[in-house]
N, C-alpha and C positions, 0 to 999 in steps of 0.2 A: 504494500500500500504506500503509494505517496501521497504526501499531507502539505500541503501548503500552508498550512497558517501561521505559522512560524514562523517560514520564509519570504512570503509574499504581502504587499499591499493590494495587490490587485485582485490575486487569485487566492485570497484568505481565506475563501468558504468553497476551495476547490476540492477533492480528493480524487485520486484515481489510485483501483484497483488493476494491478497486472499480474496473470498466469501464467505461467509458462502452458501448453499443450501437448509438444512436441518440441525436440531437438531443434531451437534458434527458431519454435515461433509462439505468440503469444497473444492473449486475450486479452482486452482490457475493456472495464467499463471506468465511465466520469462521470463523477457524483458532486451537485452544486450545493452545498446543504444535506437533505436529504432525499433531494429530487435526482432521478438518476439522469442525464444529459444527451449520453452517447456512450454507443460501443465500438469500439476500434480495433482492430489485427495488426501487428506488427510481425517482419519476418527479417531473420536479419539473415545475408550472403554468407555460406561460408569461405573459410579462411582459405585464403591463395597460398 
């Protein structure tokens, strides 16, 4: 989980959850408060 309140002015009442699923990819959802925002996939290249 990352937590912005801490860190941010802006994005104080931001949170995002990220899972891994598989090997380099992963599920995220973003949470404004406790309204849920967006769900997002991240997949990263493997290494050369």
């Amino acid at each position: 989980m990352l937590d912005y309140s801490e860190t941010s002015l802006l994005a104080h009442w931001v949170r995002d959850e990220i899972r891994e699923i598989a090997p380099r990819i992963y599920l995220g959802k973003v949470y404004l408060g406790k309204k849920r925002l967006i769900d997002f996939a991240l997949e990263f290249p493997a290494s050369a």
